[in-house]
Structures are given as structure tokens and as C-alpha cells.
MMTF fields as JSON, N, C-alpha, C and O atoms, coordinates in Angstrom:
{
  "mmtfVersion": "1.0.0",
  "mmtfProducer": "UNKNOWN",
  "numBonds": 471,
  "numAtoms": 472,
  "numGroups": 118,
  "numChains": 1,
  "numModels": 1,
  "chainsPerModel": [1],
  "groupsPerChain": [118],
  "chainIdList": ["A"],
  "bondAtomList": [4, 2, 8, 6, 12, 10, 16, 14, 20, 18, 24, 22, 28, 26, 32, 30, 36, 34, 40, 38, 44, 42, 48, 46, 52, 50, 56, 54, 60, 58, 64, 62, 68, 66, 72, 70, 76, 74, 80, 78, 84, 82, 88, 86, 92, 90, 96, 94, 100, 98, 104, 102, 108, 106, 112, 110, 116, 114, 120, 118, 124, 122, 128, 126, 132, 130, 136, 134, 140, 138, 144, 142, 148, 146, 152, 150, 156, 154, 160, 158, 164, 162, 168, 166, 172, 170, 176, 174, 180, 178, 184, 182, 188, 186, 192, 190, 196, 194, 200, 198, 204, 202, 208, 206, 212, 210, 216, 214, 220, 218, 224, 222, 228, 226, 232, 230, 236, 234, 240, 238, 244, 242, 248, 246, 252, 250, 256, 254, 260, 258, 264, 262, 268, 266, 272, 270, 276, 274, 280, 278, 284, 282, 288, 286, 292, 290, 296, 294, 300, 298, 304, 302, 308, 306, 312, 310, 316, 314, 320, 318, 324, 322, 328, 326, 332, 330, 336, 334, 340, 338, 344, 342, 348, 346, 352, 350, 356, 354, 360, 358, 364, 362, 368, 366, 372, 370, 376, 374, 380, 378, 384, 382, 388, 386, 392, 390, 396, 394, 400, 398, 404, 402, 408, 406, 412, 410, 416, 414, 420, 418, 424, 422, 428, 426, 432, 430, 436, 434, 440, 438, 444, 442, 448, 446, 452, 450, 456, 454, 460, 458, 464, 462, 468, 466],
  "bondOrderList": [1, 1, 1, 1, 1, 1, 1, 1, 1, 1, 1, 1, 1, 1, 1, 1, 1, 1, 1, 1, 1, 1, 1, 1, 1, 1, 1, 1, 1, 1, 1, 1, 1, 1, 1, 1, 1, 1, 1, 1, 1, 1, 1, 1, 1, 1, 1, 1, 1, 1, 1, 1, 1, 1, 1, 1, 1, 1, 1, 1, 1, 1, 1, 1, 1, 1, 1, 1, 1, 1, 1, 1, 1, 1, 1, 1, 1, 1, 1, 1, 1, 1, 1, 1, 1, 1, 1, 1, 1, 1, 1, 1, 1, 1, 1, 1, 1, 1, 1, 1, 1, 1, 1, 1, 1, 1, 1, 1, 1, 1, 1, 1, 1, 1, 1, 1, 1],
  "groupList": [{"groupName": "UNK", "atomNameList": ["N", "CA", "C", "O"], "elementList": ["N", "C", "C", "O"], "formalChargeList": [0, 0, 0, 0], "bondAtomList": [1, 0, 2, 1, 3, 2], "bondOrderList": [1, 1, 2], "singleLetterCode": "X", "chemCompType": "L-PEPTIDE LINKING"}],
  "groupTypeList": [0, 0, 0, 0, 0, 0, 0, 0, 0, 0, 0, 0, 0, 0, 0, 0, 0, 0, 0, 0, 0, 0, 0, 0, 0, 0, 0, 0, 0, 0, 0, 0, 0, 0, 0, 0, 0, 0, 0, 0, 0, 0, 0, 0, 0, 0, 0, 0, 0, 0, 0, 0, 0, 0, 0, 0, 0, 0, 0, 0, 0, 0, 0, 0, 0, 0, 0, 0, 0, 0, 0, 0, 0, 0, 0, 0, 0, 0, 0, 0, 0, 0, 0, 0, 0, 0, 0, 0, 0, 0, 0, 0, 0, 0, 0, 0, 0, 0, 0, 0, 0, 0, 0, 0, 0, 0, 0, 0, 0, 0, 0, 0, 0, 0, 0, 0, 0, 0],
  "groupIdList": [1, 2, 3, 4, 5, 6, 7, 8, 9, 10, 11, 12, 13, 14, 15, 16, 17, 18, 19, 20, 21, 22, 23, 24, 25, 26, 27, 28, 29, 30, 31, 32, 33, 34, 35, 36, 37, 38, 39, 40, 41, 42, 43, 44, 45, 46, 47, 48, 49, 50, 51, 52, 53, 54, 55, 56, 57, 58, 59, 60, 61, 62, 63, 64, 65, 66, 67, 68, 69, 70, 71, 72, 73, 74, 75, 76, 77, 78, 79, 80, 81, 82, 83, 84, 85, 86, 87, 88, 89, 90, 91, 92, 93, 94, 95, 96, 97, 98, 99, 100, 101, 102, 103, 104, 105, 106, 107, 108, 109, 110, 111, 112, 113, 114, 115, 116, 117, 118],
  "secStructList": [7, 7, 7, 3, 3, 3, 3, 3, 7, 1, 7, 6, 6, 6, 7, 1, 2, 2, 2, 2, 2, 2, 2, 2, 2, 2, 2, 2, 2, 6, 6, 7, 1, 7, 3, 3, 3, 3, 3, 7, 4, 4, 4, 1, 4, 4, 4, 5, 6, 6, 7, 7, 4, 4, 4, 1, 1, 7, 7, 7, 7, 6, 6, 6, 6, 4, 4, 4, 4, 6, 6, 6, 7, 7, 7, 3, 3, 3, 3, 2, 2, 2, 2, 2, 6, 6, 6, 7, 7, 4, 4, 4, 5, 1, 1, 7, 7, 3, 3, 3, 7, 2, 2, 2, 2, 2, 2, 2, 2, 6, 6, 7, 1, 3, 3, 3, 3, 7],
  "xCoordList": [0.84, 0.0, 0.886, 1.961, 0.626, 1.217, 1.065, -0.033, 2.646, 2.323, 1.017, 0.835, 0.08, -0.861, -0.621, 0.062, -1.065, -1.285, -2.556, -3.248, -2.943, -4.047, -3.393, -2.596, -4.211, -3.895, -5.694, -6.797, -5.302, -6.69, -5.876, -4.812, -6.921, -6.874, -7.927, -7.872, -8.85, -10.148, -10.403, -9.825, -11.447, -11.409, -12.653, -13.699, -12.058, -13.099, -14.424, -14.58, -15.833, -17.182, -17.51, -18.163, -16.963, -17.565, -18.363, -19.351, -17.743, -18.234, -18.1, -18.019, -18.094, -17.857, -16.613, -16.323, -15.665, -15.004, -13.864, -13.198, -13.729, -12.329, -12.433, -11.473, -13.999, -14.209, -14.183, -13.556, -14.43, -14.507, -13.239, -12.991, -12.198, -10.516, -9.919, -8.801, -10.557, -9.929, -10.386, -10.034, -11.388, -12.138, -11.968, -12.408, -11.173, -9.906, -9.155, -8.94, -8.613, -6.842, -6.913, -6.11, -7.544, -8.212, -8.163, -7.534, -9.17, -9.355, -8.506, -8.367, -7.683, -7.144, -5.486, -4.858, -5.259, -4.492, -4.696, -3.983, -5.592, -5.494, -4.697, -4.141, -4.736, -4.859, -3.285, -2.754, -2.286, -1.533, -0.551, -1.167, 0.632, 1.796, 2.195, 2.352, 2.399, 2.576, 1.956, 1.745, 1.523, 0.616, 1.071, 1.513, 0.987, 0.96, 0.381, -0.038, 0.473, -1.001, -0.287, 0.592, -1.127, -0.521, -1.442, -2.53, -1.161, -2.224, -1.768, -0.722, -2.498, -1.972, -3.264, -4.41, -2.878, -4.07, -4.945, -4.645, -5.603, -6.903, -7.437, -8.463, -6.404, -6.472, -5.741, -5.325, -5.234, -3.844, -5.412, -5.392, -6.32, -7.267, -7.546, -7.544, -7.735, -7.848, -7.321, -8.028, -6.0, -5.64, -5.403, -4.328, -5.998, -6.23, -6.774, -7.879, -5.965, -6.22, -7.633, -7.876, -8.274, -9.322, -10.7, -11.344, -10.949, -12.094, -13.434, -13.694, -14.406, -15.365, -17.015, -18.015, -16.855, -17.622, -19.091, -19.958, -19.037, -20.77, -21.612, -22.677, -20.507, -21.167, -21.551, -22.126, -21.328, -21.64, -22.598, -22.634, -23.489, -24.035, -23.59, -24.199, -22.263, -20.882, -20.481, -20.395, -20.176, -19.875, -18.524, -17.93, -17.657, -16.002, -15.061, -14.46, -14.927, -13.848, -12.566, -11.636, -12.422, -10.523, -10.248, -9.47, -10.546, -9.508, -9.1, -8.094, -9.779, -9.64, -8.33, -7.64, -8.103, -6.517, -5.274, -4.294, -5.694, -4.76, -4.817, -3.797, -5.747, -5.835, -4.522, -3.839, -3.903, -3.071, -2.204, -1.641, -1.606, -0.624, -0.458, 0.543, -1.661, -2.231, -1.939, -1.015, -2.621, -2.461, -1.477, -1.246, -0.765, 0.755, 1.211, 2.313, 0.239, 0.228, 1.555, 1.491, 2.473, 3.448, 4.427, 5.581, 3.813, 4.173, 3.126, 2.521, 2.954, 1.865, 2.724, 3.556, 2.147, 3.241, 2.197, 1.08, 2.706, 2.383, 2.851, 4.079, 2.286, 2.864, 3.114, 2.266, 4.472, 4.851, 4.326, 3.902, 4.459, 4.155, 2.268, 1.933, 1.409, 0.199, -0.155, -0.945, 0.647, 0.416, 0.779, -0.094, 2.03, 2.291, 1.176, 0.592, 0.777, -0.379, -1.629, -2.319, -2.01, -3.2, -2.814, -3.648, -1.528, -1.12, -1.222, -1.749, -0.79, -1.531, 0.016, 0.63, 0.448, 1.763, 1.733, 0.816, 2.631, 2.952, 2.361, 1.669, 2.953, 2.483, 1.164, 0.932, 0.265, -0.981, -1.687, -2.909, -1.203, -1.723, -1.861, -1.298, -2.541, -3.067, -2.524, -2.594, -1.488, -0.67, 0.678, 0.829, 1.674, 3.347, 3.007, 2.614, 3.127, 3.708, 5.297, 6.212, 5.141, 6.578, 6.567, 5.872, 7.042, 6.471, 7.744, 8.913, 7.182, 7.789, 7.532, 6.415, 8.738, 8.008, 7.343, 7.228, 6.933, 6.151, 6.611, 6.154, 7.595, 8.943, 8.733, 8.002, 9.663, 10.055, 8.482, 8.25, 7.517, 6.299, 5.948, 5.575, 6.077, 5.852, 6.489, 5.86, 7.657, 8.367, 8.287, 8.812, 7.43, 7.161, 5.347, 4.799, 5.136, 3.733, 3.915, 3.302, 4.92, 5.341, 5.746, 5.618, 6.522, 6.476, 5.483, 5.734, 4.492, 3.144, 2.363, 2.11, 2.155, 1.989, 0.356, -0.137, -0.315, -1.399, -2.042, -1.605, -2.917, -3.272, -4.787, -5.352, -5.452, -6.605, -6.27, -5.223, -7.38, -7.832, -8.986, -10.139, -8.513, -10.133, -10.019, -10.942],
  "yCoordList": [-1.184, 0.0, 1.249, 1.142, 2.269, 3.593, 4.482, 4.772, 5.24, 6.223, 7.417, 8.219, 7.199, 8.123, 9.311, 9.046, 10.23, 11.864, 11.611, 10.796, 12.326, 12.553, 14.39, 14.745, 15.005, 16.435, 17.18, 17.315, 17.372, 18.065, 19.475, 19.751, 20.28, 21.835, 22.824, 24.054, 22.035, 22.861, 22.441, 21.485, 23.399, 23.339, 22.279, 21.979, 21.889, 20.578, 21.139, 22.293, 20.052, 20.734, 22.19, 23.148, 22.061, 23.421, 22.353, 22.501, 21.429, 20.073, 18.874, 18.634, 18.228, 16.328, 15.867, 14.676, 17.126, 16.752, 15.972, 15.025, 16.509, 16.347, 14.536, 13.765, 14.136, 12.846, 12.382, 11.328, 12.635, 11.704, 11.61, 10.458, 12.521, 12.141, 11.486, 10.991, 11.411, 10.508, 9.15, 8.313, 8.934, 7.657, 7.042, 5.95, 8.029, 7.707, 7.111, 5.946, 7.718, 7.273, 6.24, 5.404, 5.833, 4.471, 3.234, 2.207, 3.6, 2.4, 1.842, 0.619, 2.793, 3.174, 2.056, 1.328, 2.32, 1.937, -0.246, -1.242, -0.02, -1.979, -2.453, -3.546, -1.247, -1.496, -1.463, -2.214, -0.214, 0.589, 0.468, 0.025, 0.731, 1.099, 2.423, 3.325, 2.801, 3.857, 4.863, 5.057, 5.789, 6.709, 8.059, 8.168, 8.654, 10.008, 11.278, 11.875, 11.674, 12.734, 14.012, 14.063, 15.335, 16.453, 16.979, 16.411, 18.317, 19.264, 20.762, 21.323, 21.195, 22.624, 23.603, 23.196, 24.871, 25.977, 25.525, 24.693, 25.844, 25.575, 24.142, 23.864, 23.115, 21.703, 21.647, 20.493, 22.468, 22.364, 22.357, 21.614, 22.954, 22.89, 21.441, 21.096, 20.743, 19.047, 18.748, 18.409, 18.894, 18.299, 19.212, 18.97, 19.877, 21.064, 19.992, 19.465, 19.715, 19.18, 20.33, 21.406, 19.796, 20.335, 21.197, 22.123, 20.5, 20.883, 20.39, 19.198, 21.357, 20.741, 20.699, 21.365, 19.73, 19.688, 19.909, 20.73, 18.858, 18.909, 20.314, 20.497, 21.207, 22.814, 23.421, 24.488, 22.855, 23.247, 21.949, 22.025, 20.672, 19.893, 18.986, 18.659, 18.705, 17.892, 16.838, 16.933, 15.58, 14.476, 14.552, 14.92, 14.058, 13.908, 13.082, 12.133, 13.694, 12.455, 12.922, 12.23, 14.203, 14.945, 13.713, 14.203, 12.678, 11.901, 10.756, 10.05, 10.732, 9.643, 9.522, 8.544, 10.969, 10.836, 10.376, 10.129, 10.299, 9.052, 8.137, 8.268, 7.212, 5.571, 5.537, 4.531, 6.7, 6.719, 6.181, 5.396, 6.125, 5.107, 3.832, 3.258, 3.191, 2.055, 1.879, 1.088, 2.562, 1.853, 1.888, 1.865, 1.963, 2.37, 3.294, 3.3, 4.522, 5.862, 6.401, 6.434, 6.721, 7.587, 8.378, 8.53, 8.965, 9.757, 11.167, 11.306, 12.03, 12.691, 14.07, 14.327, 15.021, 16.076, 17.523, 17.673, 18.25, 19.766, 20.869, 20.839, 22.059, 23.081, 23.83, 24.113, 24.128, 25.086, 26.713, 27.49, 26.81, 28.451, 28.132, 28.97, 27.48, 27.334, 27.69, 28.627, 26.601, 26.5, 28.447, 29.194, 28.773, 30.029, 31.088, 31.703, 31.426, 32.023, 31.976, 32.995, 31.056, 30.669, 30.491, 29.969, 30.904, 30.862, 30.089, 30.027, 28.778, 27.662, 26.849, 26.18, 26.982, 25.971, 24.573, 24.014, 23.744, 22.553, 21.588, 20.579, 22.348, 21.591, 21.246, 20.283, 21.866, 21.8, 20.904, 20.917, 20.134, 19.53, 17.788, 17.5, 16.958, 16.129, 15.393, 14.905, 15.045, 13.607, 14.228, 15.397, 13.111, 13.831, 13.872, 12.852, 14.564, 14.917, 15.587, 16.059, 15.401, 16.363, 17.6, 17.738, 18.51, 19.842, 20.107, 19.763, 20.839, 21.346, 22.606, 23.034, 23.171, 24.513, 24.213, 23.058, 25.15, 25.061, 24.036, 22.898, 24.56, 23.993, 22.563, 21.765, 22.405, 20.567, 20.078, 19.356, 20.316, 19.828, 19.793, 18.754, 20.609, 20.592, 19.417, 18.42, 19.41, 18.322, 16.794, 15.828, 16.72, 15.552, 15.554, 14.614, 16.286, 15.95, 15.368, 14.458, 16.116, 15.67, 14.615, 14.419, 13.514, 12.417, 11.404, 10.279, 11.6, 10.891, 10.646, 11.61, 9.87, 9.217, 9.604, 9.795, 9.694, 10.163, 11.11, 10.668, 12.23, 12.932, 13.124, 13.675, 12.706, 13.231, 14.523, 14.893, 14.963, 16.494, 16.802, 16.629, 17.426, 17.185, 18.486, 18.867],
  "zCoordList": [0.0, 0.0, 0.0, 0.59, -0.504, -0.561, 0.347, 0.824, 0.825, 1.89, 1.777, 0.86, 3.217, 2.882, 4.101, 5.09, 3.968, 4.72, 5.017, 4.407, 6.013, 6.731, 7.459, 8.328, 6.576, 7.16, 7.733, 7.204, 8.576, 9.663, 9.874, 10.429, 9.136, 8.433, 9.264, 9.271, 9.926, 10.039, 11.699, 12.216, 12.49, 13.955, 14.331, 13.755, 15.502, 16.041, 16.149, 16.549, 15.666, 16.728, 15.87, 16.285, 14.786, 13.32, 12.452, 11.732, 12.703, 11.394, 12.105, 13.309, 11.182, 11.349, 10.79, 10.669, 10.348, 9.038, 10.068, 9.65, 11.502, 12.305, 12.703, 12.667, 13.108, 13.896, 11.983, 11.875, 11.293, 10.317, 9.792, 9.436, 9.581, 9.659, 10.693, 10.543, 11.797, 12.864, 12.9, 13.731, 11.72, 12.122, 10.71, 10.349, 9.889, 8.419, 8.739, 8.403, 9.415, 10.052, 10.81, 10.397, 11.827, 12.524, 11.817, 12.071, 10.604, 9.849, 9.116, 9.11, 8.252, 7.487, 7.911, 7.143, 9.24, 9.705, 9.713, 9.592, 9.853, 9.57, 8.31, 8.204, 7.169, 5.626, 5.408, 4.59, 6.473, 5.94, 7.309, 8.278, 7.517, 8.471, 7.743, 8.566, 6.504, 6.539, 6.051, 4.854, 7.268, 7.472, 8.061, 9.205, 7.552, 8.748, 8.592, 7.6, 10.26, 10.017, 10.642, 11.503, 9.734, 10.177, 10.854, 10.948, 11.537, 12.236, 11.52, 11.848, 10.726, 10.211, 10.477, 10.67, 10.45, 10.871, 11.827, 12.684, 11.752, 12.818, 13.074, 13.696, 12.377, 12.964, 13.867, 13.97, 14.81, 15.754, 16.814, 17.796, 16.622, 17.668, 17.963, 19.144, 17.221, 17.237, 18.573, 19.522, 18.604, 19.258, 20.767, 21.317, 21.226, 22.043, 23.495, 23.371, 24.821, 25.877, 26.335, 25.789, 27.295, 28.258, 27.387, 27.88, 25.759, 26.043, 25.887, 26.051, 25.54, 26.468, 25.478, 25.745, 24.354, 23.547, 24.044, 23.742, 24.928, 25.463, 26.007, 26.597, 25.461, 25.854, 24.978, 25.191, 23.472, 22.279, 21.963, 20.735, 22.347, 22.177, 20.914, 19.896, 21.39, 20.377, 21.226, 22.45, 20.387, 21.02, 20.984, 19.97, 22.582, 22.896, 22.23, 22.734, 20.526, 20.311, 20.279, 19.866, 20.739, 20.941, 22.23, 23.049, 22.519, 23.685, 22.393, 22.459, 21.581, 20.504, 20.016, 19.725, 19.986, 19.624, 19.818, 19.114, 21.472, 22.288, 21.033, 20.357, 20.503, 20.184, 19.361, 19.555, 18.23, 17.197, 17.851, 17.088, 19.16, 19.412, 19.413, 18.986, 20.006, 20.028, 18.958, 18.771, 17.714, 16.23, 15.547, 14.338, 16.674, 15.283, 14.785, 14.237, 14.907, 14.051, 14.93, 16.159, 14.38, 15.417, 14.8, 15.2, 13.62, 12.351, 12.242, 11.179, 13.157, 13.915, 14.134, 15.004, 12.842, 12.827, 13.145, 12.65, 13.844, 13.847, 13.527, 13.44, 13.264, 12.472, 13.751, 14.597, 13.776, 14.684, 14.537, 15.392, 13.652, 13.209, 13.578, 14.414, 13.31, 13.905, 14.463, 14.57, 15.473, 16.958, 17.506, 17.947, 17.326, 17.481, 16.739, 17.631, 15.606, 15.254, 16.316, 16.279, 17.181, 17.952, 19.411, 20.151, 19.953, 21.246, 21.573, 22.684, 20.861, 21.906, 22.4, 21.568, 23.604, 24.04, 23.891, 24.492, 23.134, 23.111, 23.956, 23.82, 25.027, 26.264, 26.486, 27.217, 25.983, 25.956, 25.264, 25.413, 24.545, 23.385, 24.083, 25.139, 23.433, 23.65, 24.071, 25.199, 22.729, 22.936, 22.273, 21.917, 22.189, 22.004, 20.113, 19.547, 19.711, 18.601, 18.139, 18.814, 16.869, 16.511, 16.096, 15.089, 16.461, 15.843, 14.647, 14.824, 13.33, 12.456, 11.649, 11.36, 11.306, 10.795, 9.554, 9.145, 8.987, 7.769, 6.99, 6.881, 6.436, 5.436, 5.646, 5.059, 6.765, 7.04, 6.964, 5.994, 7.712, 7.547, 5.661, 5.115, 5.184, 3.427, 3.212, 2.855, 3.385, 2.549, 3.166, 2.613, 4.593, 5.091, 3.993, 3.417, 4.056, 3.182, 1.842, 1.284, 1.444, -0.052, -0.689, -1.898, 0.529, 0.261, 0.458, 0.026, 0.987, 0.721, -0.725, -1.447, -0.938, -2.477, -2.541, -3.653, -1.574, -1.446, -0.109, 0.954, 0.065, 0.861, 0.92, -0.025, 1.954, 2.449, 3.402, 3.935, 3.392, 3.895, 4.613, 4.216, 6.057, 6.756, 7.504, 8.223]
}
């Protein structure tokens, strides 16, 4: 199977688009070992510790993100400049990722033979 991307672009609990890329990458993963997923712009919210869907009448799947370890996923990149655009500290974030600037993140996308977008 061919390296695939999974890039989450857009903010949790606006759409379905975030639980339905996480429930890509899940499956996706029985099929595939090599996988990897980015967080750019306002997908850095994805992965945002402490919040609190059920206040917007949204179901909790930001803990889901834990599972990518479980599955193997451990190719789980973030945009540094993002994260910095939206104040949001590292530390804050869900689970361990790698952070990269724009650049290195481009050219980790680029070798993916294929890319979904959520």
C-alpha cells in the first residue's frame, strides 16, 4: 500500500469533518503502516487538551486521539508556526507529537503518495 497523509486543516465541533478524519486514520491503519497525520491551521485545535464539547451539544472524540498510538500511528506532525499564530503551548496539546516549521512539515507531506484532507 502507498504512503498516505491525513492532514486536519479545520477546527473541532464546526463540522464532522475532524471525527470523520480521525475515524480515516483508525481504519485506514489496519490497511496501511505507513501513514501520517498532520495538524496545520486551525487543525492544531484538534488536538487542544481540556475541552469541552458537550457545551456546544458535540460528542467527545478529541480523547480519541490518544488511540493513534495504540495503532501504530506515530508519524503525527504539527505546524509550529500554527500552533504560534493561535497561542496555543505545546504543552498543551493532547498527545506527544513532533512539531515542524512550515517547510520541514511541506516536505514531510510531499512524500506521501497520497493525501486526504479534513
Amino acid at each position: 500500500m502507498k504512503s498516505l497523509g491525513f492532514v486536519f486543516h479545520s477546527a473541532p465541533h464546526g463540522s464532522s469533518s475532524g471525527r470523520e478524519g480521525l475515524d480515516a486514520v483508525l481504519a485506514t491503519s489496519a490497511y496501511s503502516e505507513d501513514i501520517k497525520v498532520f495538524f496545520i491551521g486551525d487543525g492544531v485545535f484538534q488536538l487542544l487538551a481540556g475541552q469541552q464539547p458537550e457545551q456546544v451539544l458535540c460528542r467527545d472524540y478529541i480523547a480519541t486521539f490518544k488511540m493513534l498510538e495504540l495503532y501504530d500511528i506515530e508519524q503525527v506532525y504539527v505546524c509550529r508556526q500554527s500552533l504560534a499564530e493561535r497561542g496555543i503551548d505545546p504543552a498543551a496539546l493532547l498527545i506527544d507529537t513532533e512539531l515542524l516549521s512550515a517547510e520541514a512539515l511541506s516536505a514531510q507531506l510531499h512524500q506521501c503518495q497520497r493525501v486526504l484532507s479534513f
